[in-house]
N, C-alpha and C positions, 0 to 999 in steps of 0.2 A: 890561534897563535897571535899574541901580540903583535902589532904593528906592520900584518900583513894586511896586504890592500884588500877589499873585498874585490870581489873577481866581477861587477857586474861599474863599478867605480868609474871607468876609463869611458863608459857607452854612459852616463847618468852625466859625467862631468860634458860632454858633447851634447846632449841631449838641453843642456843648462846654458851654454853658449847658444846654443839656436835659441831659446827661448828668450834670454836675459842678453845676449848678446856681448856678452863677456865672459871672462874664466870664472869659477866658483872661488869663496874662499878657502885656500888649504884647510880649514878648520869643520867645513859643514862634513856633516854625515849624509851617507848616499841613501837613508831613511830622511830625512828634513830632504833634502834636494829634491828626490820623485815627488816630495808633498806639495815644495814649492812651483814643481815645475807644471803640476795638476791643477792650483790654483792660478796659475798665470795662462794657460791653455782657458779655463773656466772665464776667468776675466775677457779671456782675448773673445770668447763666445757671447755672452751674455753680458758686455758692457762695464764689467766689474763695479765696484762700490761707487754709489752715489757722488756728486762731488762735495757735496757738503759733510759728508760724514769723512773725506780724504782728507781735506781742509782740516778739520776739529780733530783727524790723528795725526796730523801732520803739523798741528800746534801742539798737540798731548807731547807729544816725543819731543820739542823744542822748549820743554818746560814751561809754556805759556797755557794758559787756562784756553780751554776747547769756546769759552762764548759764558756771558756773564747771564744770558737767558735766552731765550729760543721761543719764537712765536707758535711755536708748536705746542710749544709746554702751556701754552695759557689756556686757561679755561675760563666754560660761560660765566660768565658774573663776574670777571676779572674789570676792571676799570684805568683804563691808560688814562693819562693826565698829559699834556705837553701847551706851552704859552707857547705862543708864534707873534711874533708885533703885536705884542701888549694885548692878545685877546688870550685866554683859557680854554683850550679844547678836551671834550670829555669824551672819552672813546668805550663805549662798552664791548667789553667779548660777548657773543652770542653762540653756540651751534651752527648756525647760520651765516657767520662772518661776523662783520661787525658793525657796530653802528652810532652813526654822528649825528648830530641835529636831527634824530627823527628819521633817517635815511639807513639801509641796511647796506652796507658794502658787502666785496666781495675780499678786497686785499688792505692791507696797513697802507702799502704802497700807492692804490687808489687813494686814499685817503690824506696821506700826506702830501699829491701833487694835486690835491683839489683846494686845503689848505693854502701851500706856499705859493701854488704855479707853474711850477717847476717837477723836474720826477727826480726824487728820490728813493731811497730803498726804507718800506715802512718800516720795518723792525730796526732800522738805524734811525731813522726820524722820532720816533718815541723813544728812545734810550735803551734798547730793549740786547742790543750790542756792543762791544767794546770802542766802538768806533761814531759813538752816539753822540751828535750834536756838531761834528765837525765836516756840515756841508753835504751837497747831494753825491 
């Protein structure tokens, strides 16, 4: 019958408060709510999602672009380039990390505060972020 409650509704929409700590909206279904409320138990267990992947959907959903590249995504052979006080640094990707003057790192980040002095976040020090070039 139309726009009868489901009979199990009233213990799901309580069950959503304890979890979320607030009322559900009038609109969810008490199928989507057990889902939700499964996955948030799962989270509450195991740590739930990365932070960098919460970051990059929580720019997705603000209509801003998740990240213009990702240190992750480079592969060996790849060749970073960045000038720092008038000198030309040449970074190669390796399997291994990567490597400057003949030396193999471990991180961009090693790298970038071996360069300036200072610590920076490597994937922003090469441009490799949105946020690329504007300081440690």
């Amino acid at each position: 019958m139309p726009g009868k409650p489901h009979p199990d509704r009233d213990q799901v929409r309580m069950h959503w408060e304890e979890a979320f700590g607030a009322p559900p909206p009038a609109y969810l279904s008490v199928s989507f709510m057990e889902h939700a409320i499964s996955y948030e138990a799962q989270c509450r267990q195991n740590g739930g999602l990365p932070a960098k992947t919460r970051t990059a959907l929580r720019r997705i959903a603000e209509g801003r672009p998740s990240a213009t590249a990702s240190p992750g995504r480079l592969r060996p052979g790849a060749l970073l380039v960045r000038e720092w006080n008038g000198r030309t640094y040449h970074v190669e990707v390796t399997a291994d990390g990567y490597i400057l003057d003949g030396r193999t790192w471990a991180s961009l980040s090693a790298i970038a505060k071996q360069i300036t002095g200072t610590i920076w976040s490597g994937p922003r020090f090469f441009g490799l972020n949105s946020r690329a070039g504007k300081g440690p």
